[in-house]
C-alpha positions in Angstrom: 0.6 3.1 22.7 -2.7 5.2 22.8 -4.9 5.3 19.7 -5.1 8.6 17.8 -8.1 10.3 17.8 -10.8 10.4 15.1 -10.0 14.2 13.3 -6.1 13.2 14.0 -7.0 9.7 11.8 -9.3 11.5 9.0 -6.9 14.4 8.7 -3.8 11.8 8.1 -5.7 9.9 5.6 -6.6 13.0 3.5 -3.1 14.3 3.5 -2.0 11.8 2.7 -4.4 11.4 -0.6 -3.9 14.6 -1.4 -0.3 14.3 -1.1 0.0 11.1 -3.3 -2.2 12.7 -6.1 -0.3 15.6 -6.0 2.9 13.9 -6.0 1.5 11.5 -9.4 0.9 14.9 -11.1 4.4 16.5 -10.6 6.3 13.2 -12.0 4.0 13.2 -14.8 4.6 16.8 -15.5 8.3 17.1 -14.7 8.6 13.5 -16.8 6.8 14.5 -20.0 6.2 18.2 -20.2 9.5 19.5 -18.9 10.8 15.8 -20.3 13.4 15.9 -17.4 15.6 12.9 -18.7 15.9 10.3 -15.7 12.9 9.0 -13.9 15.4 7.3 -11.6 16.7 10.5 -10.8 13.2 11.8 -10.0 12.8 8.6 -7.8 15.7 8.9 -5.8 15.7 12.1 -4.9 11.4 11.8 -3.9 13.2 8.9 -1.1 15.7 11.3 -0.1 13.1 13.8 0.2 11.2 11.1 2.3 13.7 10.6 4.7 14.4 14.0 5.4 10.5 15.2 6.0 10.3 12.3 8.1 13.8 12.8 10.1 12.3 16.7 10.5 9.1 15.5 11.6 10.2 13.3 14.2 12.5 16.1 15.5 9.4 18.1 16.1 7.5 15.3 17.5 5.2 15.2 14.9 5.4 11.9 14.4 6.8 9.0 15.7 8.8 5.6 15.1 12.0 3.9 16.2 15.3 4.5 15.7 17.2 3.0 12.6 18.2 -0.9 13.8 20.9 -2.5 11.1 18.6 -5.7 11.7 15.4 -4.2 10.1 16.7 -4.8 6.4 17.0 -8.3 6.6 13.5 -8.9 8.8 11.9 -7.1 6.3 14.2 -8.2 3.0 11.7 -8.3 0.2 9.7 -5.2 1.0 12.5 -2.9 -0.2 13.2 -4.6 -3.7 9.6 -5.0 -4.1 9.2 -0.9 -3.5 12.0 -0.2 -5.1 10.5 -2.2 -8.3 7.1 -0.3 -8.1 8.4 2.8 -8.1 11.1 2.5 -10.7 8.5 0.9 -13.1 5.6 3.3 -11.8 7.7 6.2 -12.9 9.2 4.9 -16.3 5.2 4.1 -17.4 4.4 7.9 -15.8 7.5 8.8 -18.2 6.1 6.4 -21.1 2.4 7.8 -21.6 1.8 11.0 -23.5 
C-alpha cells in the first residue's frame, strides 16, 4: 500500500479535528439547549450516520478499507463494548453539565 502524501496526511488530521470539535458542540447543544431527551438516541443515530458517510465514501473512492468479514467482531471483541461505553457515558456527561 503506498503512503499518502504530506497535504493528503495534514488535511485528514485537521478535518478530522475540526470535525470532532464540531461534532462535541452539536451534542452539547442539541443535549442541553434544545434538551432533546435521549442521548442514546443522539448516539445511535451519529453511528448510523458513520456508516453511511463511510459506505458513500468508499463508493467514490475516497477512501478505502475491506469489506465487512463476520470474523472481525470477535478478533477485535472488546473494542466495540469499550466504544460503545465511551460514547454512551461521553454523551450522558455532555447531557449532564449545564
Amino acid at each position: 500500500m503506498e503512503e499518502a502524501a504530506l497535504w493528503k496526511r495534514v488535511l485528514s488530521a485537521i478535518f478530522y479535528g475540526v470535525t470532532s470539535i464540531v461534532v462535541v458542540f452539536v451534542n452539547k447543544i442539541l443535549l442541553t439547549n434544545f434538551r432533546f431527551p435521549s442521548f442514546l438516541f443522539v448516539g445511535f443515530g451519529q453511528m448510523i450516520a458513520t456508516v453511511l458517510v463511510l459506505f458513500f465514501a468508499r463508493t467514490l473512492k475516497i477512501v478505502s478499507f475491506p469489506s465487512l468479514d463476520s470474523s472481525i467482531p470477535r478478533k477485535i471483541m472488546p473494542l466495540p463494548l469499550l466504544f460503545v461505553l465511551n460514547l454512551v457515558s461521553g454523551l450522558g456527561g455532555t447531557k449532564l453539565i449545564k
